[in-house]
C-alpha positions in Angstrom: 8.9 0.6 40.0 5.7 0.0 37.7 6.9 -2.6 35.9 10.3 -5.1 35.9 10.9 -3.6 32.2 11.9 -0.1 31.5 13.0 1.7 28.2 15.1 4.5 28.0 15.3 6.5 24.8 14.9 9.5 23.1 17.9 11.8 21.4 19.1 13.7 24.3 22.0 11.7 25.4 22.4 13.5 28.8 19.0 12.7 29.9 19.1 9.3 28.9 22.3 8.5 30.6 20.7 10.3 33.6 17.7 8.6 34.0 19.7 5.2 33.1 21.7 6.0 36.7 19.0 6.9 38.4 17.3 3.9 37.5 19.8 1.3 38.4 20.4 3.1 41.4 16.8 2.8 42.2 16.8 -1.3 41.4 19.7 -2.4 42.2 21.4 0.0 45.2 24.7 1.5 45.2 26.5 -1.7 46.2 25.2 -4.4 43.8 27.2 -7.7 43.2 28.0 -8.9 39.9 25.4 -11.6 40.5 22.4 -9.4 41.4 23.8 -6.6 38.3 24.5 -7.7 34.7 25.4 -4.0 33.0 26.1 -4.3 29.4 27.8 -1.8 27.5 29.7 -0.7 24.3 33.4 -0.7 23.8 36.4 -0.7 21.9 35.8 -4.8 21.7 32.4 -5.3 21.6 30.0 -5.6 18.2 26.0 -4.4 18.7 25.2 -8.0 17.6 27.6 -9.6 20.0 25.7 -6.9 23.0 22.7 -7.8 21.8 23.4 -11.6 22.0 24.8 -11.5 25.8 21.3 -9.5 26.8 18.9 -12.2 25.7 21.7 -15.1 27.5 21.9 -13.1 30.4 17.8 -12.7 30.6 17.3 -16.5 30.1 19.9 -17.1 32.6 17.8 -17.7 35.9 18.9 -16.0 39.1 20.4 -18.0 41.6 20.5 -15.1 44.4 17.3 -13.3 44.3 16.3 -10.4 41.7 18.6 -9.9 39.0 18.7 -6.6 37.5 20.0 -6.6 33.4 21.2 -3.6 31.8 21.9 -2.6 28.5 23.2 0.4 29.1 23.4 3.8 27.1 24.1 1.9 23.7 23.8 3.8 20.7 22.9 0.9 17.9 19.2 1.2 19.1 18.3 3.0 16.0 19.5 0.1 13.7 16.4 -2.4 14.4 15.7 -2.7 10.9 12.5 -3.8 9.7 10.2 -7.5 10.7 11.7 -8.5 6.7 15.3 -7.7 7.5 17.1 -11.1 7.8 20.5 -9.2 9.1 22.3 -10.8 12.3 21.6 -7.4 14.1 17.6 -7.5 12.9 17.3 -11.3 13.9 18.6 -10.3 17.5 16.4 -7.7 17.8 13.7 -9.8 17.0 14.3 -12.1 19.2 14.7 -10.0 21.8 11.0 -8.2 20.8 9.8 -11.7 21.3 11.1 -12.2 24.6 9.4 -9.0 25.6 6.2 -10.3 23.9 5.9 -13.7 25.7 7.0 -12.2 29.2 10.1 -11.3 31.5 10.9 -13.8 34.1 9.9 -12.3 37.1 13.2 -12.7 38.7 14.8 -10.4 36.2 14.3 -6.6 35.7 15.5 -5.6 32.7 16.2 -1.9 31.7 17.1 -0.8 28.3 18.4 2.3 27.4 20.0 4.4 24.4 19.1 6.8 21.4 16.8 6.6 18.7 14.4 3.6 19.2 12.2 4.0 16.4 8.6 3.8 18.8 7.3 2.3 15.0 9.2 -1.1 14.9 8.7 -4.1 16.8 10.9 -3.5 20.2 9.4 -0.7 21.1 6.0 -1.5 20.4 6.6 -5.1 22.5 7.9 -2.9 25.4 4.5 -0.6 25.5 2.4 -4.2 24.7 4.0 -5.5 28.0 3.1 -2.1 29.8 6.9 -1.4 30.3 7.9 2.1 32.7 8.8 4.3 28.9 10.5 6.8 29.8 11.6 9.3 25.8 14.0 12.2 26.4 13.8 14.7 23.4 16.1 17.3 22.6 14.2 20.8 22.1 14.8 21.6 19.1 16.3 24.9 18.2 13.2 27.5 16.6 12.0 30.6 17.5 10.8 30.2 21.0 14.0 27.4 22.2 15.3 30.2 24.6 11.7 30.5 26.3 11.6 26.8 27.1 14.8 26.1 28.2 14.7 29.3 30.7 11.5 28.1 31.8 13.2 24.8 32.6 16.2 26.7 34.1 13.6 29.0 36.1 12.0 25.4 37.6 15.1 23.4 38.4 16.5 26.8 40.1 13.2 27.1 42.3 13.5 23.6 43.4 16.7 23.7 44.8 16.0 27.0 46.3 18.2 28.5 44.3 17.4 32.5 43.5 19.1 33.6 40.1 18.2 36.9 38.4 16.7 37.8 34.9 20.2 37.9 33.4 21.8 35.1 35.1 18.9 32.4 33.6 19.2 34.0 29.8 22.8 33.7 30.3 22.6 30.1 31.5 20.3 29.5 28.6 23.2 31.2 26.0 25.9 28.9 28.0 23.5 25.6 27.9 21.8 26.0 24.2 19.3 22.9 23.7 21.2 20.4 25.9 18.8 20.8 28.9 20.4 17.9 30.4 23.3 19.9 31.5 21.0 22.1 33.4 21.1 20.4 36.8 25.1 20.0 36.4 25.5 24.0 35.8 23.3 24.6 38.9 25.0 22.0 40.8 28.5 24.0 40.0 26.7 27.5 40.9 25.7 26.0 44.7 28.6 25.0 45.2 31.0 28.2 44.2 28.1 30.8 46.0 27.0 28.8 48.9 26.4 32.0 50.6 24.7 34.2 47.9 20.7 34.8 48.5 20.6 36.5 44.8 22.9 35.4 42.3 23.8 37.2 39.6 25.3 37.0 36.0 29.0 38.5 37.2 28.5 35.3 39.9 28.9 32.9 37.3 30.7 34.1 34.3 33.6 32.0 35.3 32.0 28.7 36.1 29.7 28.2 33.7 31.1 28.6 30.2 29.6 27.1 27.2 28.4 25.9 23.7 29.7 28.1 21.2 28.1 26.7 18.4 24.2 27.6 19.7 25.9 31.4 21.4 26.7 31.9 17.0 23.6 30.7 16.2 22.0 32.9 19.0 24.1 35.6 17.5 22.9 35.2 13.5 19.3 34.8 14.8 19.4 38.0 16.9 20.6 39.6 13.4 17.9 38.1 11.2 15.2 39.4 13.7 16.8 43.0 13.8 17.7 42.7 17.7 20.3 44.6 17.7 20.5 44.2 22.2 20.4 40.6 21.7 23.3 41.1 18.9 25.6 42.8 21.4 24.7 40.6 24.2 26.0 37.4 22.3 29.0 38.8 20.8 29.4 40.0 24.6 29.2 36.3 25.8 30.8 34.8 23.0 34.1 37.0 23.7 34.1 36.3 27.2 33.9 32.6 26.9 36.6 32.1 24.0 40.6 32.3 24.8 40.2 32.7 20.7 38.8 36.4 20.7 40.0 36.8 17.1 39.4 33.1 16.1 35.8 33.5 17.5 34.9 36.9 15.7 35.9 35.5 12.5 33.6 32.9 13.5 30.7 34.8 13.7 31.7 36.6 10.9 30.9 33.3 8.5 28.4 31.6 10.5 26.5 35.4 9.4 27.2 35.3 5.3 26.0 31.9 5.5 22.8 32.7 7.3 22.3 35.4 5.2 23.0 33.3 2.3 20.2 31.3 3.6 17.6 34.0 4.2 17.9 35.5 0.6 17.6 31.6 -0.8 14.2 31.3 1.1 13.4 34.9 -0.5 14.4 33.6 -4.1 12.3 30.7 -2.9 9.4 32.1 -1.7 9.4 34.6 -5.1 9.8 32.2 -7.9 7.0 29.3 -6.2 5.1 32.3 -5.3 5.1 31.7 -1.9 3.2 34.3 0.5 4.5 34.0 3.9 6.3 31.8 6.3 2.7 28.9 6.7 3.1 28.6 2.8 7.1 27.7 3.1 5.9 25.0 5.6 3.2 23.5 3.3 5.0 23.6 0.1 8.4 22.2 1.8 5.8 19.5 3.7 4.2 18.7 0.7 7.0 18.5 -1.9 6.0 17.0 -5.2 8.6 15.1 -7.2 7.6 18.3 -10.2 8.7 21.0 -7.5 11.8 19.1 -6.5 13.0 18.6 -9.8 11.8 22.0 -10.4 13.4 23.7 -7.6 16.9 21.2 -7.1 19.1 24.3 -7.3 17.3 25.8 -4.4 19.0 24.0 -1.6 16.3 25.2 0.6 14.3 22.4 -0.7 16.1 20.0 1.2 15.7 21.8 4.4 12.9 20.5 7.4 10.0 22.3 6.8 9.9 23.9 10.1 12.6 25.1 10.3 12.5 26.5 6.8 9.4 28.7 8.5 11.4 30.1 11.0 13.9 31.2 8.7 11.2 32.8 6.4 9.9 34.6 9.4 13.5 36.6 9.6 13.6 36.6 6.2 9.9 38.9 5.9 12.1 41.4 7.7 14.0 42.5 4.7 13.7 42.9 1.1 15.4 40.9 -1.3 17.8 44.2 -1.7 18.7 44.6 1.6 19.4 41.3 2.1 21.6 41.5 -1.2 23.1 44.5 0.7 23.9 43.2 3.8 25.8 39.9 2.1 28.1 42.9 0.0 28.4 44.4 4.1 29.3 41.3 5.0 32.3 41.0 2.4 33.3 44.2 3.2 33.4 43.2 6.5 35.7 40.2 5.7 37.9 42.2 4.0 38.9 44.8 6.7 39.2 42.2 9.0 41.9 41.6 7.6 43.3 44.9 6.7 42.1 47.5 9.1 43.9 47.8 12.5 40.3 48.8 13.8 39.5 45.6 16.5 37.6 42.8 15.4 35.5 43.0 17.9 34.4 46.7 16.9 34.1 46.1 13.5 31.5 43.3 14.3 29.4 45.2 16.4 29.0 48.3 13.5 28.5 45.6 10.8 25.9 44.0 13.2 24.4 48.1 13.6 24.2 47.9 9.8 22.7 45.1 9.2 19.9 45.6 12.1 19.6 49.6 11.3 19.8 49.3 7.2 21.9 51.8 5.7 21.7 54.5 8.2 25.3 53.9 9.2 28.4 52.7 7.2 31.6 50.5 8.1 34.4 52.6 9.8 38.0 51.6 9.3 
């Protein structure tokens, strides 16, 4: 290693804990001693100040045996540091342990910290870079218009690496199954190895059955497909939405609100974007970024206000695909939708798929049933 003091930290949880292992591994071997390992970590008994207070002891305690490697491991507290004025217990210790970092580790003692949502602003991070630690900041990709490009990418390069050959549909698939949490990425491929081991092409039918997955992004795939009129990236997630639920019915009615409320959403942005005389999806950004105490007050029943900026763009961008009237429409198909749900012995399934033609083709076709 670099240095005898690395950071671990970021939001994606999986990649953190990852690297953490890897790490440890690295420094200390697989058959460390309590005496050459100190790990710290959370549970049902411990308090963050109390964690916090055993690290700095166990750093000032020399080694008697050689290198000593300290760990404080995958905690999640990291993002409470407060500020250099905050008098707190938990502050004071993380001052203090800022300090340490400032006036030097021991060279006896390699110390690796690791957990979410360090704040690279306040003091311990800034001590870490001061003292030229190994940083090492895992961030989740964040869900926008071009998510399913870059984790497929990163599907595409962990595949090639391990020699892996999956086809078009198999990595889109893997991306529906996975969402944002690209740490899972090298587990899923992991499972695929080990159930084709004698499959020069794999394809989606392979791995239906292994690699199931994160409903919540497949119905976000799902309303996004509808507010950019996709209607074969529609049928594809309610395809792999099905196929992964035991709940078919549950999960169609799932889909079914997760769509009024995005809806909901897109003819907000529209009311939005009408009444502040917004042009397109660069001046949602900007007024959002910008936001004026006038606007907000102006605005408060908009909830759209409240919304991050970017991703208030993206959602104007499916919202320039339909007028205010259709969007009022669809919300009305929606409802009608809900209704026969209930009442029509038409499947669920079915009756998604034509309110998903309806909403994609306008008002070329109607609800059967």
């Amino acid at each position: 290693m670099s240095s005898n003091l690395v950071l671990i930290t970021g939001d994606d949880e999986d990649l953190i804990r990852k690297k953490t292992n890897e790490v440890v591994t690295k420094i200390a071997g697989d058959n460390a001693d309590e005496f050459s390992l100190d790990i710290l970590t959370e549970s049902d008994d411990s308090t963050p100040v109390g964690l916090m207070g055993d690290l700095i002891k166990s750093i000032q305690t020399p080694s008697f045996f050689g290198q000593k490697t300290v760990c404080l491991q995958n905690c999640t507290f990291l993002d409470r540091e407060g500020t250099k004025t905050d008098k707190s217990p938990l502050a004071r210790e993380f001052q203090a342990l800022a300090e340490i970092i400032s006036n030097g580790i021991p060279a006896d003692i390699f110390l690796i910290i690791s957990g979410s949502g360090l704040d690279s602003r306040k003091s311990l991070h800034k001590s870490c870079a001061k003292a030229d630690a190994e940083i090492h900041s895992f961030k989740k990709l964040q869900l926008s218009g071009k998510w399913q490009d870059q984790v497929q990418s990163l599907i595409r390069t962990a595949a090639q690496s391990k020699n892996i050959n999956l086809t078009g549909r198999t990595i889109e698939y893997l991306c529906e199954v996975i969402g944002t949490e690209t740490g899972r990425i090298e587990s899923e491929l992991e499972k695929i190895v080990c159930a084709c081991p004698d499959k020069q092409t794999i394809d989606y039918i392979d791995i239906v059955d292994i690699c199931t997955g994160n409903a919540s992004t497949a119905i976000w795939a799902f309303s996004n497909a509808l507010g950019d009129r996709k209607l074969k990236n529609a049928y594809k997630a309610i395809d792999n939405i099905i196929h992964q639920s035991k709940d078919q019915e549950g999960v169609v009615m799932s889909l079914l609100y997760q769509t009024a409320s995005h809806f909901r959403t897109l003819l907000k942005i529209k009311i939005l974007m009408q009444q502040a005389s917004l042009k397109g999806p660069d001046a949602v950004y900007g007024f959002l970024k910008n936001m004026n105490p006038l606007n907000k007050e102006k605005y408060k029943n908009n909830e759209i206000i409240r919304m991050h900026p970017y991703r208030a763009k993206i959602m104007s961008q499916s919202a320039s695909l339909f007028t205010g009237q259709e969007l009022i429409k669809i919300i009305n198909y929606i409802t009608t939708a809900n209704r026969k749900f209930v009442s029509s012995a038409i499947p669920r399934r079915m009756l998604l798929e034509q309110l998903a033609l309806m909403i994609i083709k306008g008002n070329r076709t109607t609800l059967q049933g």
